[in-house]
C-alpha positions as CSV (number, residue, x, y, z in Angstrom):
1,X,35.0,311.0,-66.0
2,X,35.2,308.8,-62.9
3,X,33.2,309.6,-59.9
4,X,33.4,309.4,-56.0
5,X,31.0,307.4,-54.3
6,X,29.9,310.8,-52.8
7,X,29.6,312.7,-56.7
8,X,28.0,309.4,-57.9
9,X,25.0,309.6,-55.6
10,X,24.7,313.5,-55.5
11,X,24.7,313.3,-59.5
12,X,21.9,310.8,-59.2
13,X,20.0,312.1,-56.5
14,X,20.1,315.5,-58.6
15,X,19.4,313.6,-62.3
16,X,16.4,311.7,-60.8
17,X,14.6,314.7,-59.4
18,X,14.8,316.7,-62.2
19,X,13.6,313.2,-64.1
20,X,10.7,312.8,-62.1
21,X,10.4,316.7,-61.4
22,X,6.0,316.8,-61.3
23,X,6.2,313.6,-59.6
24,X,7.8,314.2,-56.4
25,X,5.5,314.1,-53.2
26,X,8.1,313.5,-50.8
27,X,12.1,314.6,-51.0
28,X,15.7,313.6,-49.0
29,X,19.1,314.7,-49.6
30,X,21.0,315.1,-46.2
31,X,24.3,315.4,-48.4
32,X,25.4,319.3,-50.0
33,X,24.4,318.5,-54.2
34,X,24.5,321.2,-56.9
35,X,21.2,321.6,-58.5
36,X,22.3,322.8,-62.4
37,X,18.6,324.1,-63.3
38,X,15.4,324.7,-61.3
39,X,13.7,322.0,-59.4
40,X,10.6,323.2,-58.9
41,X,8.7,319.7,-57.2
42,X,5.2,321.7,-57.8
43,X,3.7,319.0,-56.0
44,X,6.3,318.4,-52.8
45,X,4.3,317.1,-50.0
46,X,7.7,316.9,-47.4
47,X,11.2,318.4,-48.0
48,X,14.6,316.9,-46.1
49,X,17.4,319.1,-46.7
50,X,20.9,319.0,-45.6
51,X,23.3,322.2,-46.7
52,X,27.2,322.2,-45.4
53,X,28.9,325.3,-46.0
54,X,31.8,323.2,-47.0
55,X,30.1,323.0,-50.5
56,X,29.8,325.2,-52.9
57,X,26.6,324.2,-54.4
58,X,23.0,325.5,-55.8
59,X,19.5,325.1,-54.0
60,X,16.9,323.8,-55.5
61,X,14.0,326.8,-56.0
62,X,11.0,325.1,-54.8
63,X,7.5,325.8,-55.3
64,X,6.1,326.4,-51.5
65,X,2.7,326.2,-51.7
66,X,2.2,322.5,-51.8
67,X,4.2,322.0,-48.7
68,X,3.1,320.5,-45.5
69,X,6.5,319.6,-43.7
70,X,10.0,321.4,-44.1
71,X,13.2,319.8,-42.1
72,X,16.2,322.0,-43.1
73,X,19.6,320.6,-41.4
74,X,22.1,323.8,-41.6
75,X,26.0,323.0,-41.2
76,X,27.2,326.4,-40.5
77,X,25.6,327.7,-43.6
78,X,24.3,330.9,-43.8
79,X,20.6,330.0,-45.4
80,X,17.9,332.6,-47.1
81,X,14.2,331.8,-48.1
82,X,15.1,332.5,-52.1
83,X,14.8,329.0,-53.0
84,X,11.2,329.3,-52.4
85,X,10.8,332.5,-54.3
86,X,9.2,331.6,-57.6
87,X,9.7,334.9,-59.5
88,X,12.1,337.4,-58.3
89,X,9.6,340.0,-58.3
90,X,7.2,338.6,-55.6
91,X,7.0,340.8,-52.5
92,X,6.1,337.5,-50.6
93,X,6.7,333.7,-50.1
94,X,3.7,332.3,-48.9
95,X,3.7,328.7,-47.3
96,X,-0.1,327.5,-47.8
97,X,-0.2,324.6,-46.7
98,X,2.7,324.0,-44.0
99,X,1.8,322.8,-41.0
100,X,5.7,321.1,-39.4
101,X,8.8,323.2,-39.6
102,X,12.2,322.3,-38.3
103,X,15.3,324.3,-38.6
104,X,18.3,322.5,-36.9
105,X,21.6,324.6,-37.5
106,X,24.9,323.4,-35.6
107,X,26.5,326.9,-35.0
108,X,26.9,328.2,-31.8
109,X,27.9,332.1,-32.4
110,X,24.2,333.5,-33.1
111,X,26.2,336.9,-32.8
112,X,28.1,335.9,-36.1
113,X,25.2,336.9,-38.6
114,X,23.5,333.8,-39.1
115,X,19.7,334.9,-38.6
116,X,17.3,333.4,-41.0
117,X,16.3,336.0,-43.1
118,X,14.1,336.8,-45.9
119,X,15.7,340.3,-47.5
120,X,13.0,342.6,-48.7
121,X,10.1,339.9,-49.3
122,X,7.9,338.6,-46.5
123,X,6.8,335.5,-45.4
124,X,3.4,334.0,-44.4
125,X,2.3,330.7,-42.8
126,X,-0.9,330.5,-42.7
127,X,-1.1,327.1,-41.5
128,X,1.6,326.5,-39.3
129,X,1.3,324.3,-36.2
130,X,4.8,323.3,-35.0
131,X,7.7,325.0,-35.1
132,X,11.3,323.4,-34.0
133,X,14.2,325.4,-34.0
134,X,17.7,324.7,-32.6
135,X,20.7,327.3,-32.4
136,X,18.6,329.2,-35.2
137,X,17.9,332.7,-34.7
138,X,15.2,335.3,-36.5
139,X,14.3,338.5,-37.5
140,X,11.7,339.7,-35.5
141,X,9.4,339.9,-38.4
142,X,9.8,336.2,-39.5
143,X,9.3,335.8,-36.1
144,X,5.9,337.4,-36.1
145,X,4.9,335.2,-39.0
146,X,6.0,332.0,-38.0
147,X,4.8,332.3,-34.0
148,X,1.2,334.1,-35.1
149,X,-2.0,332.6,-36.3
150,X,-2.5,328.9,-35.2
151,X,0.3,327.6,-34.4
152,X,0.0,325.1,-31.7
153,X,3.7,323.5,-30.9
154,X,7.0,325.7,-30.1
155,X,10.4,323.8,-29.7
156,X,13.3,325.7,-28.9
157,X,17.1,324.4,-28.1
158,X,19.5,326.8,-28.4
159,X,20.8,330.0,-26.4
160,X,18.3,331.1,-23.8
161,X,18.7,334.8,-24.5
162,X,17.0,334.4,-28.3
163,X,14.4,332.1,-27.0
164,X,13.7,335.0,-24.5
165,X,13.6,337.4,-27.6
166,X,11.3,334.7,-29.5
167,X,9.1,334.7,-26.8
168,X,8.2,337.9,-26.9
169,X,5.9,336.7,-29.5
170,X,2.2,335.9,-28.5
171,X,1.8,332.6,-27.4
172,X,-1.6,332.5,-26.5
173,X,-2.0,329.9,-29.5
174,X,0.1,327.5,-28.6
175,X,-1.0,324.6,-25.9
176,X,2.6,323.2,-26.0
177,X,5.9,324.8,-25.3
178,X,9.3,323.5,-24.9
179,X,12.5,325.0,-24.0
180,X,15.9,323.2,-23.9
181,X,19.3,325.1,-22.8
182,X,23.0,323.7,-22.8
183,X,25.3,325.0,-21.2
184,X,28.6,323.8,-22.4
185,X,27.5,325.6,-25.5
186,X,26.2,328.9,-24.2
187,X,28.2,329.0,-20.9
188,X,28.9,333.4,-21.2
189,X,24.6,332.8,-20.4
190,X,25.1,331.2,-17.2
191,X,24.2,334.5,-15.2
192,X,21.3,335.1,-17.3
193,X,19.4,332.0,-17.2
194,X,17.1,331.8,-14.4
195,X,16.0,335.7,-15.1
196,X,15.4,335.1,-18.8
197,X,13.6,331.9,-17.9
198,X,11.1,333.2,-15.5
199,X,10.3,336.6,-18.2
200,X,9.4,333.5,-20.5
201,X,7.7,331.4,-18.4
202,X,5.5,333.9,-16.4
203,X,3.9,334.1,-19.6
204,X,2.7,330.4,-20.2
205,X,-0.3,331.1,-18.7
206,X,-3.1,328.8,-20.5
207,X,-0.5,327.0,-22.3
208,X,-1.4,322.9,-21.4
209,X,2.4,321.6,-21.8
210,X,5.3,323.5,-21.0
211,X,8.6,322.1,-20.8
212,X,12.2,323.1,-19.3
213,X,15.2,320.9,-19.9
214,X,18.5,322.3,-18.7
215,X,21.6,320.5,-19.3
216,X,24.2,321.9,-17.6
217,X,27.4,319.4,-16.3
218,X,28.4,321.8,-13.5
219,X,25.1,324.1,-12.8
220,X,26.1,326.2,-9.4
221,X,23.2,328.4,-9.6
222,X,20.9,328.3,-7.0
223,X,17.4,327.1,-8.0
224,X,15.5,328.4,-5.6
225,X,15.6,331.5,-7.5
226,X,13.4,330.4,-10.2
227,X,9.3,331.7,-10.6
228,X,8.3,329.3,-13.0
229,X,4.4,329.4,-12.0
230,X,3.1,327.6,-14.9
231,X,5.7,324.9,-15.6
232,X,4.4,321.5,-16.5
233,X,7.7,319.4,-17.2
234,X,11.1,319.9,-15.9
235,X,14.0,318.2,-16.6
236,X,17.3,318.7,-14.9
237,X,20.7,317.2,-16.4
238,X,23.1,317.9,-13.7
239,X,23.1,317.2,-9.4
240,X,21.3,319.0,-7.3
241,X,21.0,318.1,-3.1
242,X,17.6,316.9,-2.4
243,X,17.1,319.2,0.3
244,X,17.5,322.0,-2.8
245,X,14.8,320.7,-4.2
246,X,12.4,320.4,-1.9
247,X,12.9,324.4,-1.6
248,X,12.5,324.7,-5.2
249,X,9.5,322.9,-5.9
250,X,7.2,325.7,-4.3
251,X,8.2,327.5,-7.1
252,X,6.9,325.6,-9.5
253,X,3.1,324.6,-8.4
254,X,1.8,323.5,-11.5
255,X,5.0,320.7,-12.2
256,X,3.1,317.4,-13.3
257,X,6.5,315.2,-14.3
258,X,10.2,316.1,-12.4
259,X,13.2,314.4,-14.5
260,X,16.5,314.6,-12.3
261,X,19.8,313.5,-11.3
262,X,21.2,314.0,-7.2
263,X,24.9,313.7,-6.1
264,X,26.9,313.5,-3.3
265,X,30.3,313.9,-2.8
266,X,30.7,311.3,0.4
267,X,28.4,308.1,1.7
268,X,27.5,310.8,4.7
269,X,25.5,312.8,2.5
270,X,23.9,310.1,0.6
271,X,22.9,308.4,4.3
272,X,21.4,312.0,5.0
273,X,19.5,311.8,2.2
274,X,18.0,308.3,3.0
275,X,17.1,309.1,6.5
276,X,15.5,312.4,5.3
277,X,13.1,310.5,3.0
278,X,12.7,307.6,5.1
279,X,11.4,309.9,7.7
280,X,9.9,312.4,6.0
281,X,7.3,312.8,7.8
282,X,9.0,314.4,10.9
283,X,10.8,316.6,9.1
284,X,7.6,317.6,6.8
285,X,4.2,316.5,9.0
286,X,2.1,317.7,6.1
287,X,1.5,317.1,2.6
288,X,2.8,318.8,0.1
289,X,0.8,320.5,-2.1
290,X,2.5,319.6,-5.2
291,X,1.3,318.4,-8.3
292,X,4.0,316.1,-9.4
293,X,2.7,312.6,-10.8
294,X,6.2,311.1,-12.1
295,X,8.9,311.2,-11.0
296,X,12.4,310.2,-13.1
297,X,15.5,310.1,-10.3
298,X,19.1,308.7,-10.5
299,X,22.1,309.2,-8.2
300,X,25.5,309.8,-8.9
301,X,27.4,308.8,-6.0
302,X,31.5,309.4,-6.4
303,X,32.4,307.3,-3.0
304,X,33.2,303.5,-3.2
305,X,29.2,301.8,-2.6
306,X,27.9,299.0,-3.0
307,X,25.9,299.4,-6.2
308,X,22.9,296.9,-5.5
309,X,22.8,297.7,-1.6
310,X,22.7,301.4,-2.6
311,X,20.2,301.2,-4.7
312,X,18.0,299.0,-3.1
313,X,18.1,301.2,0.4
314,X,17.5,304.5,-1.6
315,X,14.1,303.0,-3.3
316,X,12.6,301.7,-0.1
317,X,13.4,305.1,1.0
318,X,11.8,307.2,-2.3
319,X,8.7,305.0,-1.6
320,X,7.6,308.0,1.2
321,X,8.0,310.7,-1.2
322,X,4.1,309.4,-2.1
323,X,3.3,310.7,0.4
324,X,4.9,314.1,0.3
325,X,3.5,314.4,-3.0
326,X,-0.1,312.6,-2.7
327,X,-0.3,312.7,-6.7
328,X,2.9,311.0,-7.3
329,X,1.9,307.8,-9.2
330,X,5.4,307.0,-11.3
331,X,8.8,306.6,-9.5
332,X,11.5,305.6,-11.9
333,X,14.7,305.7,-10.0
334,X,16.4,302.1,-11.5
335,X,18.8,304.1,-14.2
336,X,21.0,304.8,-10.9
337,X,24.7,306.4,-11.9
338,X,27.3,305.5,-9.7
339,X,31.3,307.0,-10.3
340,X,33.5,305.0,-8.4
């Protein structure tokens, strides 16, 4: 019998853990392999696992209890929690000792079935204390048990309508959040976004780190819409005027680190923007009472400019934002983007 490369190392990776079965603290396999008898790894420390749907292959049942850290890659695979069922006749998986778990799937259509689910059994992590999760959906009930008891760290990319529905969960444990939405993947959510996001984040309350990252090439919504009281950390992937975000800011009091990009579409509006900050002062003659303490800026400018002169005039002029915002310390505004 001759091989691929690809069957070569998925028959090894497969013969060795069996070989060394009771040995195996830590295991990898980001490629789909077919697991001919149980693997249970009664002493697995950290699990790596990759699963394609474009492989018709066995999972490894895995004793859970030993577990600390569990990073599952799906590829548009629908996925269950039976390889962690030792004995079919358990009413519940119980994850003793985890404490990191990270489910990244790559599908986009959450409406196509593909919820993590764990049938008729239950699940229970005791020990949890970060949770990452990207375009991966769950039953309200796993839900419960992963988001209850400790856990400390929540990390959610994906559609902004299930993060809402996650949220419901308590998160009075946690003292870090972080939400990231795309739009080119969710677009049909574009309506939605700013009234789902305040529900969740109305309810950060307590919560020492919470994050927003939207990424979104062509974001028309207007901003000033948002009530995002207890936001630590915004970052925003796509232009918005400066003058739209000095209205916006009141709405976010307790922001601590801005990360943004600001466009014009002709050098008149970019020179608006330079005399605005340069003379900020007259247009604002007090202080803002914002928190912001870094500040990450760059420009995409879409008229002809000279690069260096453009850059240099619009750092002398952010220089006066410091005192707009008497906390700012950090102004990073060198990573400038100019489309010519």
């Amino acid at each position: 019998m001759v091989l691929n490369p690809n069957e070569y190392f998925q028959k090894l990776i497969v013969e060795l853990a069996i070989e060394y079965d009771n040995q195996l603290t830590k295991f990898v396999c980001k490629m789909p392999a077919t697991y001919p008898y149980t693997l249970t790894a009664p002493n697995l420390v950290e699990l790596d696992l990759g699963l394609s749907c474009d492989i018709d292959y066995n999972l490894p049942t895995i004793f859970p209890q030993s577990l600390q850290r569990i990073n599952l890659s799906l590829d548009d695979v629908q996925f269950s929690w039976d390889m962690f069922r030792i004995g079919k006749e358990s009413k519940a998986i119980v994850f003793d000792s985890l404490v990191d778990l990270s489910i990244t799937d790559t599908i986009q259509d959450l409406d196509a079935g593909n919820v993590m689910h764990a049938n008729d059994f239950d699940l229970a992590f005791p020990k949890l204390e970060r949770l990452h999760l990207e375009n991966t959906s769950l039953t309200r009930k796993d839900a419960q048990a992963m988001m209850g008891h400790g856990l400390k760290r929540f990390s959610y990319v994906g559609s902004i309508i299930t993060a809402s529905q996650l949220c419901k969960q308590p998160l009075r444990t946690l003292d870090t959040l972080n939400l990231v939405w795309v739009e080119e993947e969710y677009p049909e959510e574009t309506d939605d976004f700013i009234p789902l996001a305040n529900e969740i984040f109305n309810k950060t309350d307590g919560i020492e780190h919470v994050r927003c990252e939207i990424r979104a090439a062509d974001y028309d919504r207007d901003m000033v819409g948002i009530d995002w009281p207890y936001l630590t950390h915004l970052s925003m992937d796509f232009i918005m005027p400066f003058k739209e975000l000095l209205r916006m800011l009141p709405k976010v009091p307790n922001l601590v680190c801005l990360d943004m990009t600001i466009g014009y579409c002709s050098n008149s509006e970019f020179a608006e923007t330079i005399e605005l900050l340069t003379n900020i002062k007259q247009h604002y003659p007090e202080p803002s009472s914002s928190k912001i303490t870094t500040l990450s800026i760059a420009v995409d400018h879409d008229e002809v400019c000279e690069q260096s002169s453009c850059q240099k005039s619009f750092n002398k002029a952010i220089e006066n934002l410091k005192w707009y915002w008497p906390q700012l310390k950090n102004i990073d505004s060198m990573s400038m983007l100019f489309t010519f």
